[in-house]
C-alpha positions in Angstrom: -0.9 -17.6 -3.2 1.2 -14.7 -2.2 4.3 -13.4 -4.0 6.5 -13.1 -1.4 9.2 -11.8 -3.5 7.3 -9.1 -4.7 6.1 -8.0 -1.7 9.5 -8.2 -0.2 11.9 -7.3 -3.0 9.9 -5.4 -5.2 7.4 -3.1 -3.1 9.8 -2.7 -0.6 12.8 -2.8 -2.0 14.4 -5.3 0.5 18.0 -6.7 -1.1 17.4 -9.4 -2.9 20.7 -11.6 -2.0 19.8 -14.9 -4.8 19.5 -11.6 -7.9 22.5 -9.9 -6.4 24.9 -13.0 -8.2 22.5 -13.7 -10.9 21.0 -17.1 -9.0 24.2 -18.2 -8.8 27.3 -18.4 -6.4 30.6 -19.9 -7.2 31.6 -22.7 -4.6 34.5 -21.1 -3.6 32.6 -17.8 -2.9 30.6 -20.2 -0.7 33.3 -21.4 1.1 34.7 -18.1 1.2 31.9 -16.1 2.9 30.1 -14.4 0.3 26.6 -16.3 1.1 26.9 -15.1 4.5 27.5 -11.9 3.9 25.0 -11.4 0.8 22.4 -13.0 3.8 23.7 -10.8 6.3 23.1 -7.8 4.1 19.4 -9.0 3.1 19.0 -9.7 6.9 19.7 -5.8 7.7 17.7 -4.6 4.4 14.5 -6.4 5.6 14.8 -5.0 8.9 15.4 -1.4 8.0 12.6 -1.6 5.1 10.3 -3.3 7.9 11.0 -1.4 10.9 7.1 0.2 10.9 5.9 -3.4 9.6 6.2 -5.2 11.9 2.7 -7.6 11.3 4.2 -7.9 7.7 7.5 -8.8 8.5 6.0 -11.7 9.9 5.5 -12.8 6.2 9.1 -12.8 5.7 10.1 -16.7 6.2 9.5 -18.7 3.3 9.0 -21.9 5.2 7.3 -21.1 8.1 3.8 -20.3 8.9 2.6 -17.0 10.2 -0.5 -16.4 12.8 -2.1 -13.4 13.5 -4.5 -13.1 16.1 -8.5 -11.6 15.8 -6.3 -8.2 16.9 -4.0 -7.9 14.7 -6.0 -7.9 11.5 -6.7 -4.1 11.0 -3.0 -3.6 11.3 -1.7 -6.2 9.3 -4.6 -4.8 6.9 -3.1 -0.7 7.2 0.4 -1.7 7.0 -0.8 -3.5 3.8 -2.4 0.0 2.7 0.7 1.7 3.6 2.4 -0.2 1.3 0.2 -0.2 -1.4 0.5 3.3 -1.8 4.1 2.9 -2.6 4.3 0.7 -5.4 3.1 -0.4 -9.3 4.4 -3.6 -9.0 1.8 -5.5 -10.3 2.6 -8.9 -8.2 3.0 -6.9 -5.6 -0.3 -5.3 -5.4 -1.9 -8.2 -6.2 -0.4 -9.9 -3.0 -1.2 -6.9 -0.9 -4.9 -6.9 -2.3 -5.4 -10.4 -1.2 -3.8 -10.0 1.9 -6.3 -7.0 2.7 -9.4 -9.1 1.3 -8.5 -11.2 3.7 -8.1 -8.9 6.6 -11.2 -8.0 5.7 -12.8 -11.1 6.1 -11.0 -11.8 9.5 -12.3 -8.3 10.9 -16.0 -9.1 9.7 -16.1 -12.6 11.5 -13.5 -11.7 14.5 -11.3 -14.0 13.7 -7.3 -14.8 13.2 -5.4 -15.0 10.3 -3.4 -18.6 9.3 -1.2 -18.2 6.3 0.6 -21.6 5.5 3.8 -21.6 4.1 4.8 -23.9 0.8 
C-alpha cells in the first residue's frame, strides 16, 4: 500500500490542511469558512509542489483510482526518481520505491498501471 501522505505531505511538502488544526476544527470554524480556506490553501500547495509532476499528481485523490497507460510508465517512474532524490522520509521512499518496482514491471511487459484506491 502506498503512503499517500508521505508522498504528498512529507516528500513534497504539500500543506497538509487536517495537521494545520491539530485533526480538528471547531464547528463554528466550519461554518465560518476556515475548512474551505485550509482546502483551498492545500489545493494551491499541491499544485505548485506538482507543477513538473504531473503523472504523480494523479496519485493525489484519496478515493479515486488512477490509470496510467503502457506510455506513461517511464515518466511516472522518473518523476518518482526526481523525487526520491529529495527526501529521507522513510514512508516516503518506501512509497516511491514501490511505485518505481512497479513501473518497472509495467515497462518490462508493456503494460498500464491500475492503482486502486481504499
Amino acid at each position: 500500500m502506498l503512503d499517500k501522505e508521505a508522498l504528498f505531505f512529507q516528500a513534497l511538502k504539500v500543506f497538509n490542511p487536517a495537521a494545520a488544526v491539530g485533526g480538528r476544527l471547531s464547528a463554528s470554524d466550519c461554518q465560518k469558512g476556515k475548512w474551505e480556506d485550509l482546502w483551498d490553501q492545500f489545493e494551491r500547495s499541491l499544485k505548485q509542489s506538482t507543477v513538473a509532476l504531473p503523472m504523480l499528481r494523479r496519485l493525489k485523490e484519496e478515493y479515486e483510482d488512477a490509470n496510467y497507460g503502457p506510455e506513461e510508465a517511464s515518466r511516472l517512474r522518473e518523476e518518482c526518481l526526481t523525487v526520491r532524490l529529495g527526501t529521507d522520509d522513510m514512508s516516503a521512499l518506501s512509497s516511491l520505491d514501490k511505485l518505481i518496482r512497479a513501473c518497472d514491471e509495467a515497462l518490462k511487459e508493456r503494460s498500464g498501471l491500475y492503482f486502486a484506491s481504499d
